[in-house]
N, C-alpha and C positions, 0 to 999 in steps of 0.2 A: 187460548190455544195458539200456538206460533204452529204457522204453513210454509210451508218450502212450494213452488210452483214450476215443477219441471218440464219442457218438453221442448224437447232435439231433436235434428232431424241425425246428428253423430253423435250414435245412442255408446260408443266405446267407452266404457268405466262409469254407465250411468246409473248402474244397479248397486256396484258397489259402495257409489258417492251415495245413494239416498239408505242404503242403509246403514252408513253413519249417521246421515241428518236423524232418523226412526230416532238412532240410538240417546243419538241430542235432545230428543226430546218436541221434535216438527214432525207435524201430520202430513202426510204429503199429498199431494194434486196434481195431477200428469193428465197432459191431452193426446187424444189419439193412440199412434203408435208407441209412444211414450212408457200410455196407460199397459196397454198388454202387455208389452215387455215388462214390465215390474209386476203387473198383477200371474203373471207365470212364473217368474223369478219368485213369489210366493210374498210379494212387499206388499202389508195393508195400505193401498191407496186409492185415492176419491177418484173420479173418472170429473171431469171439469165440467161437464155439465151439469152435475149435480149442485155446484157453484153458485155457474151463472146463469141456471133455469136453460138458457140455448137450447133447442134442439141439436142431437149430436152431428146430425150432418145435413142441417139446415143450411142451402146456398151451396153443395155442394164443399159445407167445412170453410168456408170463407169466413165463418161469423163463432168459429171454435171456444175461442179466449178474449173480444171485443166485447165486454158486458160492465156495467158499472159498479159490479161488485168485484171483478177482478184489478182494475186499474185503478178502482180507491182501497182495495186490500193494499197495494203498493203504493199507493203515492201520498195517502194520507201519512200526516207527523201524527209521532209517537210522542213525542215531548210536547203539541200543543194541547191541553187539555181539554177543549173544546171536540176536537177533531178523534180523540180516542173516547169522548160520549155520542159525535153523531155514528162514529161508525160500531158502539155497542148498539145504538138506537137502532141501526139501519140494517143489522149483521151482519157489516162487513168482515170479513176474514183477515188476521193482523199475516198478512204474507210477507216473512222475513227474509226470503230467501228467493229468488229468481234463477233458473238455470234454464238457459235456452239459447240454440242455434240456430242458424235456416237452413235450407234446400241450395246446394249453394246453385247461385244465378249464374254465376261462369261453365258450369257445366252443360246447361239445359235455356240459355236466355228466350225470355218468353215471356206473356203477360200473365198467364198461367203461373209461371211461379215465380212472381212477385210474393213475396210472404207483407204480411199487414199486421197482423196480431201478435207477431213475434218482435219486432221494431217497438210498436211500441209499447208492450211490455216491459224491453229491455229498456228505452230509452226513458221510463217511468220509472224502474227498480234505477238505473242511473243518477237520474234528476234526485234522488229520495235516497241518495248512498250513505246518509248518517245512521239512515233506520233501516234497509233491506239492501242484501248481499248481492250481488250481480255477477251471475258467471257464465260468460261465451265459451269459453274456451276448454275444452276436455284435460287439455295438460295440467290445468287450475284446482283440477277436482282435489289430489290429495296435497296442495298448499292448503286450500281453504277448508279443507276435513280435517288436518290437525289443529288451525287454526280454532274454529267450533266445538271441537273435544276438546282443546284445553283450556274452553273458554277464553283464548288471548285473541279474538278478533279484532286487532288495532284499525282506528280510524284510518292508519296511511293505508296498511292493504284494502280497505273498503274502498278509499280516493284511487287507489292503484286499480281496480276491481272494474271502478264505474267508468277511469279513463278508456282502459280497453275496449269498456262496453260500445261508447263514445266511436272511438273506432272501427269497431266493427261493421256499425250502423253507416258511418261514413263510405268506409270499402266500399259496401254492401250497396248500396244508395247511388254510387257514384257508377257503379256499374251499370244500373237500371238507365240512368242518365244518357249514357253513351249509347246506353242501346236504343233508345228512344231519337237522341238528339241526330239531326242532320248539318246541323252544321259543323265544319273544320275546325271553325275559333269560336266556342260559345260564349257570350259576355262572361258565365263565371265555370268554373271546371274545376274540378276536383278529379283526384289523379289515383285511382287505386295503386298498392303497390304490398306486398306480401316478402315478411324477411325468409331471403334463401338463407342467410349466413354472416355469423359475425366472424370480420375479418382476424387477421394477424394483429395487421395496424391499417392505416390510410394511407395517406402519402408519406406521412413521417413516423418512426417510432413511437413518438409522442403522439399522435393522434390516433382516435379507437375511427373505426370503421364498418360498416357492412353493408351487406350487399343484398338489394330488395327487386321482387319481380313484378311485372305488372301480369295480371292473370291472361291464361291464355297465349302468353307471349309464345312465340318459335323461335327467337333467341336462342343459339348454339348456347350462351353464358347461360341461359338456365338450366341446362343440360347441362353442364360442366363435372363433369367428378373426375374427384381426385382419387389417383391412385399410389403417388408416390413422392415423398420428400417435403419441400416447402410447401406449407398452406399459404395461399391469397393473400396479400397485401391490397389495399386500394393501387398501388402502382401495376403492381402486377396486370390485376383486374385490367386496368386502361389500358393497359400495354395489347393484354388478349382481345378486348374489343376493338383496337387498331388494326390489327393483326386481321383478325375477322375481316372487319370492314374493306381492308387489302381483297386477300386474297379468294373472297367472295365474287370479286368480281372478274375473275378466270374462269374459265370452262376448263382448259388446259389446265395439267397440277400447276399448283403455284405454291411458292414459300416467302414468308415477310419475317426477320430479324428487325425488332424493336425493342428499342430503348427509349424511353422517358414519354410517351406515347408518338413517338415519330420512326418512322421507317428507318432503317438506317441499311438496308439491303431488300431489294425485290426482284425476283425471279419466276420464271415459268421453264418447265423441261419435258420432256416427252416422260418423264417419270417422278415421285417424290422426292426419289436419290438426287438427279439431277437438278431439280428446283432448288433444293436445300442446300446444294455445293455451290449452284449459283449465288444466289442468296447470300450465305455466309461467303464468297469470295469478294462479293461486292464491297465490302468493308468490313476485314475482319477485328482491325482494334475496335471502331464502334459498337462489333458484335459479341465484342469481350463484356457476359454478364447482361448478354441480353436475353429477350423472351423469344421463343421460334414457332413460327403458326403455320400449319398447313393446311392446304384444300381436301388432301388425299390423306387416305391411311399411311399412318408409318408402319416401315415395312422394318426388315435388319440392313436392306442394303442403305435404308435411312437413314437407320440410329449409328450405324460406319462411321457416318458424315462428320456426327456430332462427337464421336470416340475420338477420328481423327483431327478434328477441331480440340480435343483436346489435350491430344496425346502428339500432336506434331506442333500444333502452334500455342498448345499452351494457353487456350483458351476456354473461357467457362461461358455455359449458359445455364441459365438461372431455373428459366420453365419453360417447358415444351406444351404444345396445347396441340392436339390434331385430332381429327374425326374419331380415329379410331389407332389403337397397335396393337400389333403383334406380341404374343408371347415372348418370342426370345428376345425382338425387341424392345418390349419393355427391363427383360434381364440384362440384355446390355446396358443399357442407362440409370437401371440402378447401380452397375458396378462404375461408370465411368464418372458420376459424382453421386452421392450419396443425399446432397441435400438441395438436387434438382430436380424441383416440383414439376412434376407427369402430371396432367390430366387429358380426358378426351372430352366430346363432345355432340360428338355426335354426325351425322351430316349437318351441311350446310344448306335451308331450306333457299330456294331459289327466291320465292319472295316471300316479302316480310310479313307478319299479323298485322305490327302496327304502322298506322298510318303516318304517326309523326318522329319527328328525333325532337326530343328534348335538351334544351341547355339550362343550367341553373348556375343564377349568377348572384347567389345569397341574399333572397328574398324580392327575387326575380327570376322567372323564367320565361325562356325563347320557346315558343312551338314554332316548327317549320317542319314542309316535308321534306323526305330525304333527297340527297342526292343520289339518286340511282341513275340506271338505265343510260351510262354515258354512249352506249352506241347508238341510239336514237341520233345521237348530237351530229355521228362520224358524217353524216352525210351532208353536213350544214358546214362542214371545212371548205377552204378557199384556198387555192395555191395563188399565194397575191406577186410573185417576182417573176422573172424570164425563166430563171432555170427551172424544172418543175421535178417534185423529190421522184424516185425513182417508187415501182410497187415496193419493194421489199422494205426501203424509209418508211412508206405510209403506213406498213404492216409493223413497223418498229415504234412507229408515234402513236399507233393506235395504243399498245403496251404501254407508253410511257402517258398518256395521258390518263389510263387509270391508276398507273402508279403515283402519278403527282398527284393526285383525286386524294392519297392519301396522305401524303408529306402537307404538315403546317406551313401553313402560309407566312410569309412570303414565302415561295416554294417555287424553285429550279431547279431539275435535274438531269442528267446526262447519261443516256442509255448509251450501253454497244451497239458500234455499227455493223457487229453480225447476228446477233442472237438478245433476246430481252431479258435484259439484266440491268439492273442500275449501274452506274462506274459512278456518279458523282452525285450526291445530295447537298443541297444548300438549303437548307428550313427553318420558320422561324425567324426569318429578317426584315428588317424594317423599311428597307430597299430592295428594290426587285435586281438592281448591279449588285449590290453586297449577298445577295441569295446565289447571283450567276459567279460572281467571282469563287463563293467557298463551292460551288458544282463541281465549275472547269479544275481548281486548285487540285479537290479530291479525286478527281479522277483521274487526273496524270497524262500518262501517256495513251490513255483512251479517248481523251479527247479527239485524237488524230481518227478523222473521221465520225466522230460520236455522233448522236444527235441533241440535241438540246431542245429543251420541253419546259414552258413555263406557266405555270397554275394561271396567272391572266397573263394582260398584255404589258409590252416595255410602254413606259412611257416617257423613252427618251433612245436613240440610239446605241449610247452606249453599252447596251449588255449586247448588241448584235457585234458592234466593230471587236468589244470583246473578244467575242466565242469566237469570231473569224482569226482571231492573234494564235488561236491553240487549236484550230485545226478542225473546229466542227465545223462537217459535213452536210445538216439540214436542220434547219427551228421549226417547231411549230409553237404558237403564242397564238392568245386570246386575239390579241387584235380589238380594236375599239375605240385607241389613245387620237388625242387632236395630234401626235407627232407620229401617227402610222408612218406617214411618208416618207416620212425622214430613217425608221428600221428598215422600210422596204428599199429604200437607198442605197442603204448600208450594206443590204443584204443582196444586192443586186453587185455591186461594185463589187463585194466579195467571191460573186458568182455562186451563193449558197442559197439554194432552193428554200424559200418559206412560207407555212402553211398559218391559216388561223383559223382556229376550234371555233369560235364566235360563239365560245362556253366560258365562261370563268367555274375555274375548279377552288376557288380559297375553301380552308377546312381551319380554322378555328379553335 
């Protein structure tokens, strides 16, 4: 007699799957809730104690399916000959077939529902995948139910079957782990992670991509739906969590225009309309074909912004990402491009679930905590020169240093000296002058008075004597370098007030 051995705690299509197996010709064996549910459903099955002798709710049910008749029904060979006469000798039950979930532990974490008998179960029918079927997953049931009715149960689907299983145990396990563990960096970690969605593509046509969550996360990206035009690319994707990572850190609406995952406009306004004209004015050819992320709902007087971005300058953007929109403004932006991906997201939770940001650098990865919290830092500034910046500079450095918090390093840039808006970005360079040079160039005639803001410190005068040639008004820099004294020289001679954060912002 061939056994099927079911029980789930995500009972969805489990009545129907075992009465295919009945039909296949498996006796079935269900524990618990499992059991009632089928033995209602009207399915002739064995209650699992009958099995394993166990009392049924001995321990409180800790000891359900832990018996030696259960785990050598699965893990004894069918092909050793030996092992199919101990286990007629012993009566063991030939269980071909494994179907079982757990309780899931992201929900409820607890030692309480730790599951024990369901691990390793699964991790039995797995190790034994030449001879017994292994299915976690609900979605699975009608692959491997036509599979079994047509008798074509191939080796690869059983290898494919047990990988899973494999996994799941892992999620599962690694969860328990974190929940237990105290420390930050544990010698070994393993990293749950759950697919939201396969992409478009990656970064390039040519490469497949998707996109995985870690449980429990508040991540605005896992909230992400899509409502209109382009689906996700991995660029996309990066582009939205820049975006995020920007304008998260406004109280005030704020809007960030990104390309290639670098800022290429940042703004705040007394409203979303205004953050997003900001924004996009900051640099409108960079913002040709880029992605636009808000703090605040898009409203119609938002989606305007983006019509007339497109209808006066002749400009596209690719994808909109914001908390939330409006009906009509979601109707204008479908008429204003047809194959510019809308999604919202949600609010922006103020702080994070997880504790760490992860880097993956192909078969290596960085855990480090986030950069958050840069106002902590504002009180540790230092006006190091004669002249001292005025309130409304400090009120404009404070803006420009969470917006260089965003811009790749090497990263300088040039806010206006009336209102917080980027005018100049320089990112991405391998020189902290060659970062200040492309700033001052893009911003033009804003330099005249701007202020200049740099992710660390110069460590050489020359990006100060620079900035002083095109008219900015106040720096503030990292400060730390062995030739401080030689900027504060510079910037003294030029009679240009400058501050140091005694933060490095590089972003990576």
């Amino acid at each position: 007699m061939k056994y099927a051995l079911l029980s789930v705690y995500d009972k969805s299509g489990i009545t129907d799957f075992a009465r295919v197996l009945i039909k296949s010709g498996y006796k079935i064996i269900a524990t618990g809730g499992t059991y009632e549910q089928l033995k209602k459903a009207g399915i002739d099955v064995t209650p699992i104690e009958e099995v394993t002798g166990n009392p049924r709710d001995a321990f409180d049910g800790r000891m359900k399916t832990i018996s030696f008749q259960i785990e050598s029904g699965i893990l004894y060979d069918r092909k050793n000959k030996s092992h199919v006469e101990q286990a007629e000798k012993l009566g063991v039950p030939q269980i071909d077939v494994v179907v079982c979930n757990f309780y899931p532990f992201e929900e409820k974490p607890s030692v309480e529902t730790i599951d024990v008998g369901g691990p390793t179960m699964i991790r039995a029918a797995a190790k034994n995948y030449e001879n017994v079927v292994v299915v976690v997953d609900s979605k699975d049931y009608e692959k491997v139910a036509r599979a079994i009715s047509s008798g074509k149960l191939t080796g690869e689907l059983r290898r494919e079957l047990a990988a899973k299983a494999f996994y799941h145990l892992s999620y599962y396990d690694s969860q328990i782990g974190t929940y237990f563990s105290k420390e930050l960096f544990p010698p070994k970690l393993t990293i749950p992670l759950t697919k939201k969605e396969d992409l478009r593509y990656g970064e390039n046509p040519h490469q497949v991509g998707a996109l995985y969550l870690v449980p429990n996360t508040n991540s605005p990206l896992a909230k992400l739906e899509y409502l209109w035009g382009r689906r996700l690319s991995g660029t996309n994707t990066g582009d939205i969590f820049t975006g995020l990572e920007t304008v998260r850190q406004f109280s005030d609406p704020a809007a960030c225009v990104i390309k290639h995952l670098s800022p290429c406009g940042i703004a705040t306004g007394k409203d979303a309309r205004q953050a997003l004209e900001r924004a996009l004015e900051a640099d409108p050819v960079s913002a040709f074909g880029g992605v636009v992320v808000l703090n605040q709902a898009m409203d119609i007087n938002a989606a305007k912004i983006i019509a007339s971005f497109k209808y006066e300058r002749e400009g596209n953007i690719d994808v909109v990402a914001v908390p939330q929109i409006t009906k009509d403004a979601l109707e204008l932006l479908k008429k204003v491009r047809k194959s510019m991906g809308i999604y919202v997201f949600g609010n922006i939770p103020k702080d994070r679930s997880e504790t760490l940001d992860i880097k993956w650098f192909s078969g290596v990865v960085l855990l480090q905590t986030h950069d958050d919290n840069a106002e902590e830092g504002f009180k540790n500034w230092q006006a190091v020169t004669k002249k001292k910046p005025s309130e409304k500079q400090l009120e404009l450095m404070k803006f420009g240093f969470k917006a260089v918090k965003a811009v790749r390093s090497n990263a300088v840039i040039v806010i206006d000296k009336d209102v917080p808006i980027t005018r100049g970005i320089g990112s991405g360079q391998t020189s902290r002058v060659g970062a200040t040079k492309i700033a001052l160039e893009q911003a033009g005639n804003y330099t005249r008075g701007g202020i200049l803001v740099s992710d660390s410190y110069f460590p050489f005068d020359d990006s100060v004597r620079l900035a002083s040639k095109y008219g900015i008004s106040a720096i503030l820099e990292q400060g730390g370098s062995v030739n401080d004294q030689a900027s504060i020289d510079a910037a003294n001679e030029a009679r240009i007030p400058m501050v140091f954060s005694q933060r490095r912002a590089f972003r990576h």
